[in-house]
N, C-alpha and C positions, 0 to 999 in steps of 0.2 A: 604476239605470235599465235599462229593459228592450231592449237594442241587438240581441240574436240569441236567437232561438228554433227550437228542432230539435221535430223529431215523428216517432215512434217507430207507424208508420200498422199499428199489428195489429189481426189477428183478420176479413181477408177468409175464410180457407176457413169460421173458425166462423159467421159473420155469413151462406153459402150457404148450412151444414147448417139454421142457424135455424130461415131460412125456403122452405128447400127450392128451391135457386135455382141454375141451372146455375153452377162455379166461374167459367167466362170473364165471366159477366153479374155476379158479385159483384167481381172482381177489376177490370170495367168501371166499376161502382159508386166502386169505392175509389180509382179514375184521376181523376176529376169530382171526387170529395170533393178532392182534392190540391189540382187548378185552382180548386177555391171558396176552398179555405184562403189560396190565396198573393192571391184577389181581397179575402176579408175583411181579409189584415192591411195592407191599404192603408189601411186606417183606424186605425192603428197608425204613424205615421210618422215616429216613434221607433225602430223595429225596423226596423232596416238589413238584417239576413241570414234567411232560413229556412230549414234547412238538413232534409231529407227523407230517413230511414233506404228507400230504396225496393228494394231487392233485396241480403241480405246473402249471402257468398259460400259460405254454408251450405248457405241456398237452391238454389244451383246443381246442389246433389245431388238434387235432387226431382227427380219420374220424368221424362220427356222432354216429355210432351203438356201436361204444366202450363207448363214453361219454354216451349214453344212457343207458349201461349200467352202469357206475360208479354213474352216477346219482339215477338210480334205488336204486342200494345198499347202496348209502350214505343215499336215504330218508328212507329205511327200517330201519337204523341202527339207525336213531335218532327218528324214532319211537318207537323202544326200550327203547333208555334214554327218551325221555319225558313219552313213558306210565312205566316206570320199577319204584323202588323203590332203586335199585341197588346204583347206582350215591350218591344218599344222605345217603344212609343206610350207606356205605363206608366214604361218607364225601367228592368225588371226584366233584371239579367246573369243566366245560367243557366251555373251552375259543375256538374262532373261529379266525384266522386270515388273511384277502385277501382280494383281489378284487371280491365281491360278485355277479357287476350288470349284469353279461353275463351268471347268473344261469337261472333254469327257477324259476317263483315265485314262484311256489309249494317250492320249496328246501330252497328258502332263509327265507320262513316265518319259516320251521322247523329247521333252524339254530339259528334262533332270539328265537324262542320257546324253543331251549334246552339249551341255552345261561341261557333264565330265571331261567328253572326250575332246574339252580345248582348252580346259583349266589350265597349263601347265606354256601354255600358248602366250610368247612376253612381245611380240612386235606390235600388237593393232587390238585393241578389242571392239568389239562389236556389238551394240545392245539395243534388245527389241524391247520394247516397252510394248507387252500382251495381255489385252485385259487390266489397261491400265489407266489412272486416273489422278492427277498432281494432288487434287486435293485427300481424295479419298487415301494416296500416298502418308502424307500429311498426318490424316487421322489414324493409319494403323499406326505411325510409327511413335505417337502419343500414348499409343495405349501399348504399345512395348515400353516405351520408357515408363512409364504410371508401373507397368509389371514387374520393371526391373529396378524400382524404386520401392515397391510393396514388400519385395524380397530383399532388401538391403544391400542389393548389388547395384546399385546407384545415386552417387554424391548427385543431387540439384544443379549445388552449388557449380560443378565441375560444369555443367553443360553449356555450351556455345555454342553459335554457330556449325563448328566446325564437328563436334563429336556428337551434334544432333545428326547430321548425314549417315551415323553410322548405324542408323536404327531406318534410314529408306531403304526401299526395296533392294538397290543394289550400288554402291559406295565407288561412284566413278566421275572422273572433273565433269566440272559444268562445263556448257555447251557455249565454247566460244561465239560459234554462230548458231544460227535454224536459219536451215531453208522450207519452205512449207511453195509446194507446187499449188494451180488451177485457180490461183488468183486470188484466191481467199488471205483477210491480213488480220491472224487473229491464232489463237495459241493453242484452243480449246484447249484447254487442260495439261497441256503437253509439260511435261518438267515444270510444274508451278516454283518449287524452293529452287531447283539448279538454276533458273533461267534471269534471275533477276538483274543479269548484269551481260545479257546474251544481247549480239545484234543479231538483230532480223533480215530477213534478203526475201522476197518475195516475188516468185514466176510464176507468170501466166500460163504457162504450159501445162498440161495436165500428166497428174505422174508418168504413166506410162511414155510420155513425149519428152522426157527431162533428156539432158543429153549432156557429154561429155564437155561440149562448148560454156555450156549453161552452169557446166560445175566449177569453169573454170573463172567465169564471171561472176560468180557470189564469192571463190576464194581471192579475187582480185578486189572486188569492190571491199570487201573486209581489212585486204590488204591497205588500203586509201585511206580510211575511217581513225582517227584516231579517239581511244578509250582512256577515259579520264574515270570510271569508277567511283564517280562521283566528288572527286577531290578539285 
């Protein structure tokens, strides 16, 4: 059954070149596309989690006037969820998951802020993986457990699979599917520990061009595929 779905949203700068479109107005584009996706999969009410690759910490190397633009539109867009009613009205938590300290602080207080204002939110949650990295994941969450082992508040012994999840960024199911848009078939980083048992669906369209129909074909083709988990 289909309980979490991730989306791997590429190919906004190609989707500008296309069609000859300033990057802020494409990258605006592919913001809208997000907010339709998490409204289409309401109709999906079996899919508890969506989880959203939205700035990986690669990214962050890009020249300064593109971040300054993604930064612009990420704090516009969470001043939407903190002043809207939308978020709760729906019942949607909005989880945040990354390396946060290379934001500017305007941005990270308005993360912490929309964090709050849908904590308490039980139908859908929703997670933006910002500033984020599977691996680099990985290693904070070794050097929390080494921390929490140095101070005696962690048996070795005790740790599995399951109670290591609880030292990543943010402790929500893996990702039954990824869909990753623009054609590209590869994961860069995306949920490295969550994914290892995730199927893939891969569209040619470029995020901005994803569509309702297209969503409805990765949860059909998903629905066909039978998962054996290695057994």
């Amino acid at each position: 059954m289909l309980n979490s779905i991730a989306f791997i949203p590429d190919g906004n700068r190609r989707y500008a070149l296309k069609y000859s479109i300033p990057l802020f107005q494409s990258y605006q584009l592919g913001t809208q596309k997000a907010w339709e996706v998490i409204d289409w999969l309401k109709d999906y009410p079996k899919i508890k989690a969506g989880t959203f690759y939205t700035l990986s910490l690669e990214n962050l190397s890009r020249n300064k006037d593109e971040l300054k633009i993604l930064f612009s539109i990420f704090e516009k867009e969470l001043d939407k969820v903190i002043a809207s009613e939308v978020f709760s009205r729906d019942g949607i938590k909005l989880n945040f998951a990354g390396r946060f300290n290379e934001f500017p602080e305007k941005l990270k207080q308005k993360i912490f802020k929309a964090q709050e204002a849908t904590e308490n939110n039980k139908t859908k949650t929703i997670n933006l993986a910002i500033g984020y990295n599977g691996q680099a994941e990985i290693v904070d969450a070794a050097k929390k457990i080494a921390l929490e082992h140095k101070e005696n508040n962690l048996d070795l012994g005790s740790l599995n699979e399951s109670s290591f999840k609880k030292f990543l960024y943010s402790d929500f199911s893996n990702p039954d599917l990824i869909v990753r848009t623009s054609g590209t078939q590869r994961l860069s980083g995306f949920l490295t520990y969550q994914s290892s048992y995730s199927e893939l669906y891969f569209c040619e369209k470029f995020w901005p061009e994803f569509s309702k129909e297209e969503l409805a074909k990765a949860v059909e083709e998903y629905d066909a595929r039978q998962r054996r988990f290695g057994k």
